[in-house]
C-alpha positions as CSV (number, residue, x, y, z in Angstrom):
1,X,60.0,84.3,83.3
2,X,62.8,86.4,85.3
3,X,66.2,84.6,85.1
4,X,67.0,82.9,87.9
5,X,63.5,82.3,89.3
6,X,61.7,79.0,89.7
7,X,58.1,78.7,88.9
8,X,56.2,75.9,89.8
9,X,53.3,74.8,88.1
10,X,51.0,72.4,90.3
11,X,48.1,70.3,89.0
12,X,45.9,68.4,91.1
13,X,48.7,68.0,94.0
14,X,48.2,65.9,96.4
15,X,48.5,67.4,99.9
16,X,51.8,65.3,100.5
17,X,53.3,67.1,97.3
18,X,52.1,70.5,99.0
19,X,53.6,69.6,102.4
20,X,57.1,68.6,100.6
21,X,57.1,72.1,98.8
22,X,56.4,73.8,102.1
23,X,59.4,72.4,103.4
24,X,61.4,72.6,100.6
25,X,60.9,76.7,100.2
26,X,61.7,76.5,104.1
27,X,64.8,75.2,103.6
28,X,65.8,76.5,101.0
29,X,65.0,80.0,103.0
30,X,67.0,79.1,105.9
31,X,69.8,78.0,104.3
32,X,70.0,81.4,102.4
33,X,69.9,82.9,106.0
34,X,73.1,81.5,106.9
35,X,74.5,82.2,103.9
36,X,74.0,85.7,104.7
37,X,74.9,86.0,108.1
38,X,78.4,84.3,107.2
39,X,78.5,86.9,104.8
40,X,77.9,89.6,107.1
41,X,80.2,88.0,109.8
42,X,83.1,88.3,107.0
43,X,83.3,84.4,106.8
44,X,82.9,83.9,102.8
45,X,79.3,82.9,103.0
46,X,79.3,79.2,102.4
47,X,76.5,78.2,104.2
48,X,78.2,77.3,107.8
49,X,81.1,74.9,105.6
50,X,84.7,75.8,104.4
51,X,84.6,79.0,106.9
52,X,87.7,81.2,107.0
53,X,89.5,80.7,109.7
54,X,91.1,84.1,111.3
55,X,95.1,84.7,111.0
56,X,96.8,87.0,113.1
57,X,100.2,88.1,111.9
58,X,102.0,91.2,112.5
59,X,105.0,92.3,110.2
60,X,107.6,95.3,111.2
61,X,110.5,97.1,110.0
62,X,112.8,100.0,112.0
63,X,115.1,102.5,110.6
64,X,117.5,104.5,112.4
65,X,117.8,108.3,111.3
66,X,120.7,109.6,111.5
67,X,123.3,106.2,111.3
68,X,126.5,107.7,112.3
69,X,126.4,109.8,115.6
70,X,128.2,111.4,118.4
71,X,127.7,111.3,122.3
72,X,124.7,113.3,123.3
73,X,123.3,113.2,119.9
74,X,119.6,111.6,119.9
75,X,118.3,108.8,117.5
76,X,115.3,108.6,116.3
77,X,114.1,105.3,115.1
78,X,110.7,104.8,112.7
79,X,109.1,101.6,112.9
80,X,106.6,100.4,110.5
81,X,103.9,98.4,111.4
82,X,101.9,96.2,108.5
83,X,99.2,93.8,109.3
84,X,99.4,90.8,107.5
85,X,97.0,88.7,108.8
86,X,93.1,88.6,108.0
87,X,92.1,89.7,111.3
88,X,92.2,93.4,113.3
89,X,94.7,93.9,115.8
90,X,94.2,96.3,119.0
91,X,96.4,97.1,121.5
92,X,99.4,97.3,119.3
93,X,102.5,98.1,120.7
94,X,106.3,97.9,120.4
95,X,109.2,96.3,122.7
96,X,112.7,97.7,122.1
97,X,115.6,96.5,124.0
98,X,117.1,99.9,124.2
99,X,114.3,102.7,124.2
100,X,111.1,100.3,126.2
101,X,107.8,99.7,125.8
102,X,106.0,102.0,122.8
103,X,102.5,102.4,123.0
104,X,99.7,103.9,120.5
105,X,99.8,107.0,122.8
106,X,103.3,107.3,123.3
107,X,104.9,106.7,119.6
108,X,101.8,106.3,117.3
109,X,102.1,109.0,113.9
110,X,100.2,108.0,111.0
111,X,98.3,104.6,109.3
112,X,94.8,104.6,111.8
113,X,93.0,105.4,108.4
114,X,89.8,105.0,109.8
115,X,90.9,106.3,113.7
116,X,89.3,103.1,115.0
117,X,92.8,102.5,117.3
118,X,92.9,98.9,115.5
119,X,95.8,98.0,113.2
120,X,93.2,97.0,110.3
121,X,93.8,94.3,107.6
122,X,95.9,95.7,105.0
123,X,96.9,99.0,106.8
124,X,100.0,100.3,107.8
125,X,101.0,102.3,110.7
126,X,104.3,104.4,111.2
127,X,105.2,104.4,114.9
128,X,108.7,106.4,116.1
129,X,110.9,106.3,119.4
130,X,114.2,108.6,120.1
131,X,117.5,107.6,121.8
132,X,119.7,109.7,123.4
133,X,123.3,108.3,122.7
134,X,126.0,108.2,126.3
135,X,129.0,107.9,126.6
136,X,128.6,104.0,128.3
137,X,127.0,102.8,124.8
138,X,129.0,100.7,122.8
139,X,129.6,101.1,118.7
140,X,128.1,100.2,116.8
141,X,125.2,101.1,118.4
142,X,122.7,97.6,118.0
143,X,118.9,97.2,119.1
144,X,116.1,95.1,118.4
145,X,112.5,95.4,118.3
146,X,109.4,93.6,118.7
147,X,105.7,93.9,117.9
148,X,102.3,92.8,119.4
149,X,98.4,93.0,118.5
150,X,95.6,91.5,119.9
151,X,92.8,89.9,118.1
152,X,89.4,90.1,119.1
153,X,89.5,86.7,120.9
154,X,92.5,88.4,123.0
155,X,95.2,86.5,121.5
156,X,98.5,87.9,121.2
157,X,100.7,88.3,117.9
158,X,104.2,89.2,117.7
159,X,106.4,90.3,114.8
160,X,109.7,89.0,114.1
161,X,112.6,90.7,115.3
162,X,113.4,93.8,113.5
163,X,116.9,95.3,114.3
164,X,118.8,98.6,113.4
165,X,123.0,99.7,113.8
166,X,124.0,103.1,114.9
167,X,127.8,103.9,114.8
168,X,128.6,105.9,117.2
169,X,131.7,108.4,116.6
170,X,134.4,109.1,119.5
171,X,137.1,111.3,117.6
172,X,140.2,111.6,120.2
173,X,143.9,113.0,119.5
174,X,146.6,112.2,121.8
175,X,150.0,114.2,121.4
176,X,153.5,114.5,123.2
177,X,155.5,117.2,123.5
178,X,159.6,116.8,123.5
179,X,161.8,119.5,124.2
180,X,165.6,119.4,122.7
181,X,168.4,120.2,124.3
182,X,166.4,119.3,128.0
183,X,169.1,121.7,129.8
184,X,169.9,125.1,128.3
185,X,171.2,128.3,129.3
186,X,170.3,131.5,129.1
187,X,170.4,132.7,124.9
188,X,170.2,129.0,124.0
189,X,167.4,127.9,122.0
190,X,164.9,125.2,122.4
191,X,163.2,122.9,120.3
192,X,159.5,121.5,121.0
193,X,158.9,118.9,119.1
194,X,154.8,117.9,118.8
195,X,153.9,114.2,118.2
């Protein structure tokens, strides 16, 4: 006898007995079914009960590279994308008050492991956006970001807030010149004092 098989021994059974065992192996067949088309559909394979419900969740982080800048100079800021939830995400994208929208096409550099163009459970992607610095932006230099995936039943996700600082650097000298004696003739000799 294998382990893990049932053998039945009938004697004599009474067409009622064989009718029972029919429907018992039937059962018993369809309910293995399910099991393993939950188990195909990713639910944990519990026969239709206790099914996994799906979580969408989205975490992010930015950076800023360089930190301390001058006018003209251009930021570029990394953002990194996890997905935390048990679910893929598609259409993932980032808001930023400062730079816009960021799109797959537009900032996406590395994490599609697979190159399916979903943010897959467990991966992590590496997005980037660049800022030119103006004169009209104030120091420190302050932005927030926000990130959204879609599920496969279309609902939306978003991250929590994820900021970065920038100081911006505006050197400036201011200097007066004095001249002593103010009236002179011609030899004398004058002074310039520099402040």
């Amino acid at each position: 006898m294998v382990i893990g098989s049932v053998f039945f021994f009938i004697n004599r059974a009474t067409q009622d007995e064989i009718r029972r065992f029919v429907e018992y192996v039937a059962q018993m067949r369809a309910e293995r079914m399910e099991i393993d088309e939950d188990r195909r559909r990713g639910s944990g394979g519990s026969g239709g009960r206790d099914r996994v419900q799906p979580i969408i969740a989205i975490d992010m982080t930015k950076s800023a590279d360089p930190t301390v800048v001058h006018d003209g100079d251009t930021v570029t800021y990394t953002y990194t994308m996890a997905n935390t939830g048990n679910t893929p995400l598609s259409n993932v994208s980032i808001s930023d008050d400062v730079i816009g929208n960021i799109t797959y096409a537009t900032g996406y550099q590395s994490g599609d492991a697979n190159g399916d163009n979903q943010l897959d459970v467990n991966e992590t992607w590496i997005f980037e956006g660049t800022y030119n610095v103006t004169s009209s932006d104030e120091t420190p230099l302050e932005n927030t970001a926000i990130a959204y995936g879609i599920n496969g039943q279309g609902k939306t996700v978003e991250s929590e807030q994820a900021t970065a600082s920038v100081d911006i650097l505006r050197p400036g000298i201011n200097m007066t010149k004095e001249a002593t004696p103010s009236q002179v003739h011609d030899g004398d000799t004058v002074t310039y004092t520099y402040t």
